[in-house]
C-alpha positions as CSV (number, residue, x, y, z in Angstrom):
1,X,36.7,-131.7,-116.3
2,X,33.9,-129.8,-118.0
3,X,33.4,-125.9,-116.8
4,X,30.3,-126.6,-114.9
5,X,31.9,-129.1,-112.9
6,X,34.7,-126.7,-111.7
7,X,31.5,-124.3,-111.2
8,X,30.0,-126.8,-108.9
9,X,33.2,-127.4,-107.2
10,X,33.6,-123.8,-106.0
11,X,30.3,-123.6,-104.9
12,X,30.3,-126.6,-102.8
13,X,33.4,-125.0,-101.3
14,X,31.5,-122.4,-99.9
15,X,29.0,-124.9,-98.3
16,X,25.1,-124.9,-99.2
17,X,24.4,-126.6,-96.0
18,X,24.0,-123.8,-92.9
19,X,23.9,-125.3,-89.3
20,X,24.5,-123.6,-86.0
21,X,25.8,-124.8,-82.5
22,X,23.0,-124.8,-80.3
23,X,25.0,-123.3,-77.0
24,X,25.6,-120.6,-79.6
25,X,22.1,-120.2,-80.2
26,X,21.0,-120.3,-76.5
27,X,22.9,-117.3,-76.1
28,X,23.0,-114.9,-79.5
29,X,19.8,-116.9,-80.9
30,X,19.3,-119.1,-83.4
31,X,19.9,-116.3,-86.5
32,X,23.2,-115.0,-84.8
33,X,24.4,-118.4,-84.1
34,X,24.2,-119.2,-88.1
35,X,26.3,-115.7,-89.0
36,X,28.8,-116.8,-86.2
37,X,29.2,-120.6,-88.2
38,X,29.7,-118.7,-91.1
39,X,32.1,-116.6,-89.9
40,X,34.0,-119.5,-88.1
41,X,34.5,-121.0,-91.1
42,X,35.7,-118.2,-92.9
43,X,38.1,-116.5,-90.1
44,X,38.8,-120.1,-89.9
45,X,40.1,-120.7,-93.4
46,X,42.3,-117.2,-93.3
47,X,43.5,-118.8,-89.1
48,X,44.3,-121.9,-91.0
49,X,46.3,-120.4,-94.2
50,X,48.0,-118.1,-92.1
51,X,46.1,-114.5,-93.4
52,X,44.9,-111.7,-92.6
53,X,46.3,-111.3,-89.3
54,X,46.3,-107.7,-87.8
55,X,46.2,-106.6,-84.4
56,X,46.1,-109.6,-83.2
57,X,43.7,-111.6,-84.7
58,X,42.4,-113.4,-88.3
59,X,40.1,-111.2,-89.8
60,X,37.8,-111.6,-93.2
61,X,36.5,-109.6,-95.3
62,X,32.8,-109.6,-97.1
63,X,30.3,-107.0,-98.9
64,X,27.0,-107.6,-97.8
65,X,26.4,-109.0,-101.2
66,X,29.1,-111.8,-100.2
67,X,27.1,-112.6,-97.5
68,X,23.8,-112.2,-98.8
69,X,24.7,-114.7,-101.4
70,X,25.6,-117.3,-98.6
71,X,21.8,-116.6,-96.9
72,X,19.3,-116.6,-99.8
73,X,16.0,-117.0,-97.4
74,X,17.5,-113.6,-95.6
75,X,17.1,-110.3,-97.2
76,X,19.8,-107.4,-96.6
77,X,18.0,-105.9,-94.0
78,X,17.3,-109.3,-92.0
79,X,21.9,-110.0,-92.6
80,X,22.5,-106.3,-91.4
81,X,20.4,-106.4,-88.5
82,X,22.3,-109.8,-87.3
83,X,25.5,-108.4,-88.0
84,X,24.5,-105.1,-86.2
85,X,23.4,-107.3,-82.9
86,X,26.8,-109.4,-83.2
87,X,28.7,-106.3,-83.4
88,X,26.7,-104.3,-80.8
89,X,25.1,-106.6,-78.2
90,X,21.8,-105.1,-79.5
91,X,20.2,-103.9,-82.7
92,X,19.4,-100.5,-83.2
93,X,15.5,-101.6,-82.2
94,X,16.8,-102.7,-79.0
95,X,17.3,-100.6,-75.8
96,X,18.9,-102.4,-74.3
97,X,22.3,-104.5,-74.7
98,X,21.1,-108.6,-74.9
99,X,24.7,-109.7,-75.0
100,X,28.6,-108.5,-75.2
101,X,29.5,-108.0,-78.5
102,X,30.9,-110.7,-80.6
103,X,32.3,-109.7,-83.8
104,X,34.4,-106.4,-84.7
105,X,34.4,-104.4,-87.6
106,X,37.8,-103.1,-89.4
107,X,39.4,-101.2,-92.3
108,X,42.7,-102.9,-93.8
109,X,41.7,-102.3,-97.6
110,X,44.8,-101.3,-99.2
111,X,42.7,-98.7,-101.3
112,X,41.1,-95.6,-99.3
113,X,38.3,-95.8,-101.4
114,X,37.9,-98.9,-100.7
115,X,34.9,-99.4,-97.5
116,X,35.0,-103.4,-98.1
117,X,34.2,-104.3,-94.2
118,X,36.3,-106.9,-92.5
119,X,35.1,-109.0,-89.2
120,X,36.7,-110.7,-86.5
121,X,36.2,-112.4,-83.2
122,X,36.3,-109.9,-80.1
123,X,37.4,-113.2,-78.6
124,X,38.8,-115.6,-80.3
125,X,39.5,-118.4,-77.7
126,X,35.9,-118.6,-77.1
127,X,35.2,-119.8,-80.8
128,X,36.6,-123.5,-80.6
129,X,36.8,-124.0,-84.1
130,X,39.3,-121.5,-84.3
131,X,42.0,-122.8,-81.5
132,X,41.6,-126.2,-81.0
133,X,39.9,-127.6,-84.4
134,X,41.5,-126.0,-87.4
135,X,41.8,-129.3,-88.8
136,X,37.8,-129.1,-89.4
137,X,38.2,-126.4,-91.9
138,X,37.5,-127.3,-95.3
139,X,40.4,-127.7,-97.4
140,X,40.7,-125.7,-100.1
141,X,40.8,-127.6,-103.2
142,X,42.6,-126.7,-106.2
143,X,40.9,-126.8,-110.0
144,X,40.9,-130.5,-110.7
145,X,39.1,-131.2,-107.3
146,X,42.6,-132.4,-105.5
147,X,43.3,-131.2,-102.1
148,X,46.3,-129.1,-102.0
149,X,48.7,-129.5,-98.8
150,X,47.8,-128.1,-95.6
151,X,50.4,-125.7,-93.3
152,X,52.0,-128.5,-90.9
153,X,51.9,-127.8,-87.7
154,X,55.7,-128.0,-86.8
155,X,58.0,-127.9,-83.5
156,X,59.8,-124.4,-84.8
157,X,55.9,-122.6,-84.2
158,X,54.3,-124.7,-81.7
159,X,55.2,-125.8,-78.3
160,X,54.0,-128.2,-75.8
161,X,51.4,-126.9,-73.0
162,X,52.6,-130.1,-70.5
163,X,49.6,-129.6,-68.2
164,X,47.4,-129.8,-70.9
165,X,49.5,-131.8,-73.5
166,X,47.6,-129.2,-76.4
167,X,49.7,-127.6,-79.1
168,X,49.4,-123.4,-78.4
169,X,50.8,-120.7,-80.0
170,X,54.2,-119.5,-78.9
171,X,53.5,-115.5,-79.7
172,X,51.0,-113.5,-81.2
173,X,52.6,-113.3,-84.0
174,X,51.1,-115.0,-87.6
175,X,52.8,-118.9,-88.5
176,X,54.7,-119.0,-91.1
177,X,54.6,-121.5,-93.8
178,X,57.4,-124.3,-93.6
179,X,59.9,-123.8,-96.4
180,X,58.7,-127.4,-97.5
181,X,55.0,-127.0,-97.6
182,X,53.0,-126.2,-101.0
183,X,51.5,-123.0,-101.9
184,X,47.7,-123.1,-101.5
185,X,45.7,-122.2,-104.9
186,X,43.3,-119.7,-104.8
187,X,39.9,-119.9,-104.6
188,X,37.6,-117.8,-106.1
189,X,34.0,-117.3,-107.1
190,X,31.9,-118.9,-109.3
191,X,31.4,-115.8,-110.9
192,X,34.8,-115.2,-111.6
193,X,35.6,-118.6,-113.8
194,X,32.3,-117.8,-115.7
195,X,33.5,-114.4,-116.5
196,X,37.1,-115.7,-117.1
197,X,35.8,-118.0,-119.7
198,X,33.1,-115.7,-121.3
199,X,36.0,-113.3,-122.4
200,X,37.9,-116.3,-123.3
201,X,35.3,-117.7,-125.6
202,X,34.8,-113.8,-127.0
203,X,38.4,-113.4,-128.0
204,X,38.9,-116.7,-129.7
205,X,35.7,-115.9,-131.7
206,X,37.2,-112.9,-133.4
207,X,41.2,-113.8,-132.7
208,X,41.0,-117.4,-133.1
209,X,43.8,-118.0,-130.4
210,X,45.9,-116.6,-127.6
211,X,49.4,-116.8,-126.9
212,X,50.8,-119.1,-125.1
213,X,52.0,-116.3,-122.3
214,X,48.3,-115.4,-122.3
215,X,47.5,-117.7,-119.6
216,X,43.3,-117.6,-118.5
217,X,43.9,-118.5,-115.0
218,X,46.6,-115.2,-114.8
219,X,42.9,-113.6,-115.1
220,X,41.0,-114.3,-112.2
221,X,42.5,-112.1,-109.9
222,X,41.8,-108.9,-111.5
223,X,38.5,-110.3,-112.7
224,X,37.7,-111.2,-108.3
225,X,38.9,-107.5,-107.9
226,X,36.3,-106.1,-110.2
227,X,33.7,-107.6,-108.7
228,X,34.8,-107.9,-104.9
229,X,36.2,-104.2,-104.9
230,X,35.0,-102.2,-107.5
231,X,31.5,-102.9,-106.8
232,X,30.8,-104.2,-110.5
233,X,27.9,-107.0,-111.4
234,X,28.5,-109.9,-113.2
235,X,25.7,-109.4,-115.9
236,X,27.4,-106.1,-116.6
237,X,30.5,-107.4,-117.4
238,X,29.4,-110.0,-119.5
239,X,27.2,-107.3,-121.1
240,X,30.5,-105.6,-122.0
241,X,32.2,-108.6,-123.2
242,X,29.4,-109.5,-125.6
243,X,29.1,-105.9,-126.7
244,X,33.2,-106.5,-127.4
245,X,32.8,-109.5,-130.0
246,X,30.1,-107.4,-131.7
247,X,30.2,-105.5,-134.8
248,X,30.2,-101.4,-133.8
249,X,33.2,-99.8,-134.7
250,X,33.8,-98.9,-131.2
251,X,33.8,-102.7,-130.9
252,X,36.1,-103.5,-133.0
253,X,38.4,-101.2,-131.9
254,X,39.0,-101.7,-128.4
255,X,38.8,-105.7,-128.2
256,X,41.8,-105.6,-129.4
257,X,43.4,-104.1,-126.3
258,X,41.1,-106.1,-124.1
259,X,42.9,-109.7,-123.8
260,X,43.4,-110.1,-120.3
261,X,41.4,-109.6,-117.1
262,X,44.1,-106.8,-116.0
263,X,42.7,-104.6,-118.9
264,X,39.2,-105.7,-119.0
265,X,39.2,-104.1,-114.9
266,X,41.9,-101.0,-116.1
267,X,39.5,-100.1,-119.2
268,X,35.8,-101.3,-117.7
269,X,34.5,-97.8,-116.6
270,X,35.3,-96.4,-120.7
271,X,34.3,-99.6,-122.1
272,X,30.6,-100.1,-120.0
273,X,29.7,-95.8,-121.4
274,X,31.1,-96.9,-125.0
275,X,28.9,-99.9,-125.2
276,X,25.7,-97.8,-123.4
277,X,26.6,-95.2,-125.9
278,X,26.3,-96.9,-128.9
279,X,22.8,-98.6,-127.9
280,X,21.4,-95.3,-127.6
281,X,22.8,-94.2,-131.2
282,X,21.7,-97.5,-132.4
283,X,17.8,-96.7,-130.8
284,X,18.1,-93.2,-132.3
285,X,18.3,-94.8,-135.6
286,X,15.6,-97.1,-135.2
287,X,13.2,-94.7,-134.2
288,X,14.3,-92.1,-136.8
289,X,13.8,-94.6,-139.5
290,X,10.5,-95.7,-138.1
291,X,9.4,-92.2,-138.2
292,X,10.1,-91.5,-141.3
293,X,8.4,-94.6,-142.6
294,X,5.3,-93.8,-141.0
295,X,5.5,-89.8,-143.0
296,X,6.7,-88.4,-139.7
């Protein structure tokens, strides 16, 4: 499968079509009843894989960015301002309070410098797709577009409501996968397989190969991290990995200790003033030389 397939694969995953339950939108309004599908689906994945379950409740977490690059026709302001009435009953325009509030905002960043904000349902029995259709959540597919097997729901964490005849959780308490299920692959950003390969095709240009126990996909986790929590852009880092497979003896140097993701995050910082170093030398030059040709 070419890369830009798998590209187009994770991107689909994240779904380009946005729609909006119209009870939902009644209530919050139509731009607060999109936010809420999104984050259905997304609490919804974490419910359904059995993460990210504190106090209580599934949680997920998102930079603006994240979000922003699910609403293209919205601009920051227009995503914080929904968030803010979601979270608040009101915006900070607003007097008065329109509605209780429906998400939450949390901290469980393992790093205290990290301030990645996570969301959850105040209530989550009242979001359907949650309790009663987890099977409606995409699945989450693996690189060569197969669908990797779901978390069974089995008698040891479910019981019967006989009233009803519904499944319902025993305790509060997150499910655990069965013994016999598969782990679930993954998922990350279109970004991150670009990256991934753009340090792969840089290394190979100068190395010629990799070792076998230098396995790409062991990358993308540290590579998601770079982005997700340290705040960095994907045309720097790919600005840093081309300044790597060029000819500067700063260059040549440290591509040689840069042939994994895990160093390419550990060594980023040094590497990104290196690289902005040596353009500035290399301009200082240039206009030296010009200078002097010119009798200056």
């Amino acid at each position: 499968m070419s890369d830009n397939a798998i590209y187009s694969q994770e991107k689909n995953y994240s779904s380009l079509h946005h729609s909006f339950d119209i009870h939902l939108a009644a209530e919050y309004g139509i731009e607060e009843a999109i936010i809420i599908h999104h984050f259905e689906h997304w609490i919804g994945v974490n419910a359904r894989l059995d993460r990210n379950f504190h106090e209580g409740r599934y949680w997920t977490y998102q930079t603006l960015d994240d979000i922003a690059a699910h609403f293209p026709y919205w601009s920051k302001d227009q995503i914080v301002t929904i968030i803010e009435r979601l979270c608040n009953g009101k915006s900070r325009f607003e007097k008065t309070k329109k509605f209780e509030p429906v998400l939450i905002k949390g901290n469980f960043n393992k790093a205290k410098y990290d301030r990645t904000v996570w969301y959850a349902f105040v209530d989550e029995k009242k979001f359907s797709k949650l309790c009663n259709h987890k099977k409606a959540i995409v699945e989450p597919q693996d690189r060569n577009g197969g669908t990797t097997t779901p978390i069974p729901d089995t008698k040891p964490y479910t019981k019967t409501d006989n009233k009803k005849n519904t499944l319902c959780r025993t305790s509060d308490k997150p499910l655990r996968s069965s013994p016999s299920s598969k782990s679930t692959k993954k998922i990350f950003s279109p970004s991150v397989y670009k990256i991934r390969d753009a340090l792969y095709e840089s290394i190979i240009s100068w190395k010629g190969n990799l070792s076998k126990s230098q396995k790409r996909d062991s990358w993308l986790d540290d590579i998601d991290k770079l982005i997700r929590l340290d705040g960095i852009k994907e045309s720097q880092i790919l600005a840093v990995i081309e300044w790597l497979g060029g000819d500067s003896n700063d260059a040549v140097f440290w591509r040689t200790n840069i042939l994994s993701g895990k160093k390419l995050r550990m060594k980023f910082d040094y590497l990104e003033a290196k690289m902005v170093s040596n353009k500035r030398k290399k301009e200082e030059i240039f206009t030296n030389e010009a200078l002097k040709a010119f009798g200056f």
